[in-house]
C-alpha positions in Angstrom: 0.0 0.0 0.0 1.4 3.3 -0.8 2.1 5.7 2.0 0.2 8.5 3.1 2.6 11.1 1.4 1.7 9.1 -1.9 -1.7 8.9 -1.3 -2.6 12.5 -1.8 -0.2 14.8 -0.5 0.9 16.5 3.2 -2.0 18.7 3.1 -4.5 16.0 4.0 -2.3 13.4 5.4 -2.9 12.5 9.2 -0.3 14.7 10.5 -2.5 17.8 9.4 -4.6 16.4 12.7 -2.2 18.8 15.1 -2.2 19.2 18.6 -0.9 17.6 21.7 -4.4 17.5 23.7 -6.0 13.9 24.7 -8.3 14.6 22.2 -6.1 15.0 19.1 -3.8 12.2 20.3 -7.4 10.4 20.4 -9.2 11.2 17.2 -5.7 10.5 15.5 -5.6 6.8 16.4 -9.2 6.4 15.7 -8.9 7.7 12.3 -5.7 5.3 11.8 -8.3 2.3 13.4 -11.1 3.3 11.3 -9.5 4.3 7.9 -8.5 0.7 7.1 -12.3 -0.4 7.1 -14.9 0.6 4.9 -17.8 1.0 6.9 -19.8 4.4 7.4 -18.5 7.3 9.3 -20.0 10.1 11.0 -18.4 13.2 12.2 -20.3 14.9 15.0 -18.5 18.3 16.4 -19.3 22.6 16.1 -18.4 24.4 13.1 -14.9 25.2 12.3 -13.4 22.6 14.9 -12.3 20.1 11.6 -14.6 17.8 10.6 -14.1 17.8 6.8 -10.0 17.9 7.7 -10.8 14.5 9.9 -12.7 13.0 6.8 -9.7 13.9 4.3 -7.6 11.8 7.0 -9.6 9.0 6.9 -9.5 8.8 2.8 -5.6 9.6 2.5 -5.0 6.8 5.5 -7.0 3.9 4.2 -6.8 1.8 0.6 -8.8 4.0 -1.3 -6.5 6.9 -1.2 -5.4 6.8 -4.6 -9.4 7.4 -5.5 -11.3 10.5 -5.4 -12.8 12.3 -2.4 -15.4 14.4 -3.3 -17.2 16.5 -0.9 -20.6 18.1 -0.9 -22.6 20.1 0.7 -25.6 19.0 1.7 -27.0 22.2 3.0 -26.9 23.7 -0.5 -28.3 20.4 -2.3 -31.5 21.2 -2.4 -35.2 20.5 -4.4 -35.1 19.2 -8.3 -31.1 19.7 -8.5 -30.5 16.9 -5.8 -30.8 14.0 -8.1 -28.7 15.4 -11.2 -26.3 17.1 -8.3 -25.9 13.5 -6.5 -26.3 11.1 -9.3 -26.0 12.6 -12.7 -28.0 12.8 -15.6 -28.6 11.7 -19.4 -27.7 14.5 -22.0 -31.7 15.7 -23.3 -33.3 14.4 -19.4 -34.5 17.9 -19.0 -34.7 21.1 -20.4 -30.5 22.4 -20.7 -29.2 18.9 -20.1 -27.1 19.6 -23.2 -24.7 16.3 -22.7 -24.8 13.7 -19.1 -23.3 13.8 -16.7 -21.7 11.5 -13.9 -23.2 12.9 -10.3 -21.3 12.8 -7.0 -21.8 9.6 -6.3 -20.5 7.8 -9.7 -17.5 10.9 -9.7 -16.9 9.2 -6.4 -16.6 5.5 -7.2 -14.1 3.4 -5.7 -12.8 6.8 -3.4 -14.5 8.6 -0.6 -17.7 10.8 -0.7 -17.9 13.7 2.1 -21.4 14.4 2.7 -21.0 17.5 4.8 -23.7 19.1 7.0 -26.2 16.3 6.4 -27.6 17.3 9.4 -29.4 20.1 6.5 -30.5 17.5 4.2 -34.5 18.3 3.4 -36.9 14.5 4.7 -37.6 14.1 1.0 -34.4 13.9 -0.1 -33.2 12.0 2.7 -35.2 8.9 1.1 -33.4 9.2 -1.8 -29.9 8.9 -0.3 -31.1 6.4 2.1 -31.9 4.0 -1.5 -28.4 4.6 -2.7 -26.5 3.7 0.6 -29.1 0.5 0.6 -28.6 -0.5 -2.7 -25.4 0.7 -3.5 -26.3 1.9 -7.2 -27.6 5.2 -8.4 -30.0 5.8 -11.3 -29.2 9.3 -13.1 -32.1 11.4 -13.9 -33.8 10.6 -17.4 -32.6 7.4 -17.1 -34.1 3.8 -15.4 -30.4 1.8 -15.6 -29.4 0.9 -12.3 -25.3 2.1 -12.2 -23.8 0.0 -9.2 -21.3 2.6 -7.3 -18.3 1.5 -5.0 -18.2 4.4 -2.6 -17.3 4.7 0.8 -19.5 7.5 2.3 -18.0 9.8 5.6 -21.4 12.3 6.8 -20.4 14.9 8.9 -23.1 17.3 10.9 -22.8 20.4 14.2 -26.4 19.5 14.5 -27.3 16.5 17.0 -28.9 14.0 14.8 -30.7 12.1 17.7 -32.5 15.1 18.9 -33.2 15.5 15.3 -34.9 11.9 14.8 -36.7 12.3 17.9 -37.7 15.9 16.9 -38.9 14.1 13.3 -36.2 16.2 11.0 -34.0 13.7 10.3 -34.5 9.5 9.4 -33.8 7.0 11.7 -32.9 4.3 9.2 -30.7 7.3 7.8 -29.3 7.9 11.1 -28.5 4.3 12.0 -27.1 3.7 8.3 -24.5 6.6 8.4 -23.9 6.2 12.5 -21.7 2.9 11.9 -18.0 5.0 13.6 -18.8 8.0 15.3 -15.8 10.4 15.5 -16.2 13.6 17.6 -14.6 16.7 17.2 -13.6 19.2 20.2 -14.5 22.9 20.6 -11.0 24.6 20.6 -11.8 26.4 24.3 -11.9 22.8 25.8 -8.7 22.1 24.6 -5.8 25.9 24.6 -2.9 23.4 25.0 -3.6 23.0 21.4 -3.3 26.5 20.6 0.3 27.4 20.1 0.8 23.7 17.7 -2.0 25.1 15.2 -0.7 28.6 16.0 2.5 27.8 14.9 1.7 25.8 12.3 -0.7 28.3 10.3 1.9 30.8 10.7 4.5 29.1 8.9 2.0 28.0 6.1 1.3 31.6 5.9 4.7 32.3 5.2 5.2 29.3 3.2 2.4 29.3 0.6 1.2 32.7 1.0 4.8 34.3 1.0 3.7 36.7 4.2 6.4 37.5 6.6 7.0 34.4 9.0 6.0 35.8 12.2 6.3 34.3 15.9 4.0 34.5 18.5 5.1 37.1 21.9 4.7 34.9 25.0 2.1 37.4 26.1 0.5 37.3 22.7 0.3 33.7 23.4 -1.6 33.8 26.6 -4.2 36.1 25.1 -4.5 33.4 22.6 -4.8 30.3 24.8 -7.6 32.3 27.7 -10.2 33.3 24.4 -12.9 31.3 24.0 -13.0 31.0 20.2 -16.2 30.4 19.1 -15.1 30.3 15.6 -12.5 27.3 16.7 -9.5 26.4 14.5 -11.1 29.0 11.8 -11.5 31.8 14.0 -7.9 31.4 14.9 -6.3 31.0 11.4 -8.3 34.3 10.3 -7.0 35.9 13.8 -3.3 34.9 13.3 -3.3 36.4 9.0 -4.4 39.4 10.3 -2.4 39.4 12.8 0.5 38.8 10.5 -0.7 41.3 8.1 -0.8 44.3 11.0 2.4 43.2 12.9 5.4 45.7 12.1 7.7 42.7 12.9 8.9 39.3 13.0 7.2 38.8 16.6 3.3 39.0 17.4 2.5 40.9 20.3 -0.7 41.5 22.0 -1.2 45.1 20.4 -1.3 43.4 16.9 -4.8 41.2 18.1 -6.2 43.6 19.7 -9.4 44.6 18.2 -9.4 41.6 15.9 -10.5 38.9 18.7 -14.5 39.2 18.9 -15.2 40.5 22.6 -18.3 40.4 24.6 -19.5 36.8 23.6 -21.1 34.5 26.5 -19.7 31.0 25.7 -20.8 28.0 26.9 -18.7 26.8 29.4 -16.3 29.8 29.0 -16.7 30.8 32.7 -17.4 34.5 31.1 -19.6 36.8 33.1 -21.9 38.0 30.3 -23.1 41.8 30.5 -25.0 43.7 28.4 -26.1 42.3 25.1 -24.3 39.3 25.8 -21.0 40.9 26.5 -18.0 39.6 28.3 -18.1 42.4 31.6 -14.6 41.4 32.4 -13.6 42.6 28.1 -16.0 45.3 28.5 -13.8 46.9 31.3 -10.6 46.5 29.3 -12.7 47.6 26.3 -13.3 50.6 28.6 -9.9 51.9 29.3 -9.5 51.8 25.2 -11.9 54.6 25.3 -15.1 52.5 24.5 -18.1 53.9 25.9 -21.0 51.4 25.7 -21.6 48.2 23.9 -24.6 48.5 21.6 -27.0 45.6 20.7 -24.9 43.8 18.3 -21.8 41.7 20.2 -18.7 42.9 19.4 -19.8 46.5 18.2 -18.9 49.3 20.5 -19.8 53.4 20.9 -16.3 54.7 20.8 -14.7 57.9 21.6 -13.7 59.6 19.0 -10.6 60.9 20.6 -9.1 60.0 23.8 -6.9 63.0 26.2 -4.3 61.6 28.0 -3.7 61.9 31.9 -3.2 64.9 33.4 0.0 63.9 34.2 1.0 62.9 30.8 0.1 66.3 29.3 3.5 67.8 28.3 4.5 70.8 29.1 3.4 74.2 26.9 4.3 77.7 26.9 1.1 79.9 27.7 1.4 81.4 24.1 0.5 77.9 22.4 -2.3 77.1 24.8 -4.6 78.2 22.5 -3.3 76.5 19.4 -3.7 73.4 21.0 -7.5 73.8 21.3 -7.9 74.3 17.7 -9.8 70.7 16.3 -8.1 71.2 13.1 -5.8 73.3 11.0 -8.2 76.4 11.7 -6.9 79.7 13.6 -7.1 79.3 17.0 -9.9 80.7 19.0 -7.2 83.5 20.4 -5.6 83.9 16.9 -2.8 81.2 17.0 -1.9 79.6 14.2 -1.3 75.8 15.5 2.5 74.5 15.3 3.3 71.8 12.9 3.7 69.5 16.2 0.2 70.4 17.4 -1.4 69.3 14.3 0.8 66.3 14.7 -0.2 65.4 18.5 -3.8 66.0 17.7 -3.6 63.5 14.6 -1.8 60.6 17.1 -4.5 61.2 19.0 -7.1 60.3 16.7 -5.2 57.6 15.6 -4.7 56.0 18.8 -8.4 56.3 19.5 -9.7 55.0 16.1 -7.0 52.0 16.4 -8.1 51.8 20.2 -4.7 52.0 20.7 -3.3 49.2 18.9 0.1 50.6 18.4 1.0 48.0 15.6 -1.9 49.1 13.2 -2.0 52.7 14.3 2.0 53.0 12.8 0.8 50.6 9.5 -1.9 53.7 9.4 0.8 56.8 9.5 2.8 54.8 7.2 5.7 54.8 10.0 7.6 51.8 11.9 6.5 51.2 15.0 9.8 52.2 17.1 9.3 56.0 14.8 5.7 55.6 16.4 7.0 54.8 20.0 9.4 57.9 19.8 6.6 60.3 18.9 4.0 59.0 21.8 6.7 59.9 24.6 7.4 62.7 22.7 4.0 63.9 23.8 3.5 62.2 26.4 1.1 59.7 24.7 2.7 56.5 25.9 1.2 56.8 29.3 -2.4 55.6 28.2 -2.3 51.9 29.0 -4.7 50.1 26.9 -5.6 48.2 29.7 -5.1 50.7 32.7 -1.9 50.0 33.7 1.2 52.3 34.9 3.5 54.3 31.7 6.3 52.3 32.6 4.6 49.2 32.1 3.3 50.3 28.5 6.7 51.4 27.6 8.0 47.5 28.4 5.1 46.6 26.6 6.2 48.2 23.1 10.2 47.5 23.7 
């Protein structure tokens, strides 16, 4: 048997199954157990935590690796285009059907087919599917040949399909015909030691088939990582860590570079969060807070923010008595007393702004000014600026912060 590298590739192969977690050293020697069988298998798990990346494991592990895998969605297979979708057609069947085709099923034979979210798939054409997986041959529309298919099939749902039988959505006979293995995938807040492997991982893909920089995670950017809840799961945090990448002004990830990008205020399940308002987090609403956020509005994760933020008193730098009134001015206007503002007024008001619209994420207010970050640093204790703490805390400990 050829090996898995053969089989299709490193991008499906079992090793993409990363972590170090009881649950991914689990899951992997299931898949190794059940990919040398052909019997049914269903993927139960949330959204973005893997499933289709389990079932592309089981295909490139077993013997049919050197077949096709072809996936569908089941959520979009809907009405009159379910047979022709599933099991092809015969060239004049219907009105367009300008030449046949083979279906998902016969595209499929002697490899894997994914049926992914079954969990959506309407009663009606639940029957259908049920006949195939019976029967093991499909008929194409416009046609009444019975074509025997050699598939194995691998269903995959977020939905539970026992409250779903019992609720009358889904079929029993269905249910016990895909329900032969059951692998279950894990909500990535359940399992944060698995957080810096697929951290680490996705960043060097990044940098390796994307060509963006090949950035490293800050220890503190690390623990911000591993105490979120991620309700998006492995997705969230691949679309977290490109941004991240893409507004980091170096080779190392700090905190300042997620800021803002991380979803706040969300009550997950088993989270531990105190939710507030609207279902926000209180405990991200206070650092939210010190960024100059007012109030969270109805909609999770969207704020009322101040549109400019004054630094403390004792941060305020020191003017001569003939410029106070330049510095009042909200723009390049004359003064109220007559002063024309200085160049470095203009400029102190503008970091201002900045700092407030970027609530003060340092990293993407210097990608907005077009300047590096250490330029950026510079002009904040220039002005004093560096004394607002994002999250509250002391000038000297911002300052170690952006070092």
């Amino acid at each position: 048997m050829p090996t898995v590298s053969q089989q299709s590739g490193p991008l499906f192969s079992l090793d993409r199954i990363a972590g170090v977690s009881p649950w991914a050293q689990q899951v992997r020697r299931a898949i190794e157990l059940v990919a040398g069988h052909q019997s049914s298998v269903l993927i139960l798990g949330p959204s973005g935590t893997g499933k289709e990346l389990v079932a592309r494991a089981i295909h490139a592990t077993g013997r049919r690796a050197a077949k096709p895998f072809i996936p569908v969605d089941c959520a979009v297979t809907t009405g009159t285009l379910f047979a022709s979708h599933m099991f092809g057609h015969v060239k004049g069947s219907f009105t367009g059907a300008t030449s046949s085709t083979l279906g998902c099923f016969r595209a499929a034979d002697g490899g894997t087919i994914f049926l992914d979210e079954i969990g959506e798939m309407e009663l009606e054409l639940q029957a259908k599917l049920l006949r195939v997986l019976q029967q093991r041959t499909v008929v194409p529309v416009g046609s009444h040949e019975e074509i025997p298919v050699d598939v194995r099939v691998v269903a995959a749902t977020n939905r539970d399909l026992g409250a779903e039988v019992t609720a009358g959505r889904f079929r029993e006979d269905l249910y016990y015909r895909l329900n032969v293995v059951t692998i279950r995938t894990q909500p990535l807040r359940d399992r944060p030691e698995d957080v810096p492997v697929l951290a680490a991982r996705y960043l060097a893909e990044l940098a390796g088939r994307h060509g963006m920089p090949l950035c490293t995670l800050s220890p503190a950017a690390l623990d911000v990582l591993q105490a979120y809840a991620w309700p998006g799961n492995v997705r969230e945090l691949e679309n977290v860590l490109e941004r991240a990448v893409m507004f980091s002004s170096g080779d190392e990830i700090d905190p300042d570079a997620l800021s803002g990008f991380i979803t706040p205020g969300i009550d997950h399940p088993g989270s531990g969060a105190t939710p507030g308002p609207a279902g926000h987090d209180l405990s991200q609403l206070v650092q939210a807070a010190a960024r100059g956020i007012l109030s969270a509005t109805a909609v999770p994760g969207v704020f009322r923010v101040e549109p400019a933020v004054k630094p403390p008193a004792a941060a305020q730098p020191t003017v001569p008595p003939e410029q106070a009134p330049a510095l009042a001015a909200p723009s390049g206007d004359t003064a109220p007393g007559g002063e024309w503002p200085t160049l470095a007024d203009v400029e102190r008001l503008h970091l201002e702004r900045t700092l407030a619209a970027t609530m003060h994420n340092k990293s993407l207010a210097a990608k907005l000014l077009g300047i590096d970050r250490s330029v950026l640093r510079r002009k904040l204790q220039r002005f004093g600026l560096d004394a607002q703490s994002p999250t509250g805390g002391s000038p000297q400990e911002t300052s170690e912060d952006d070092a």
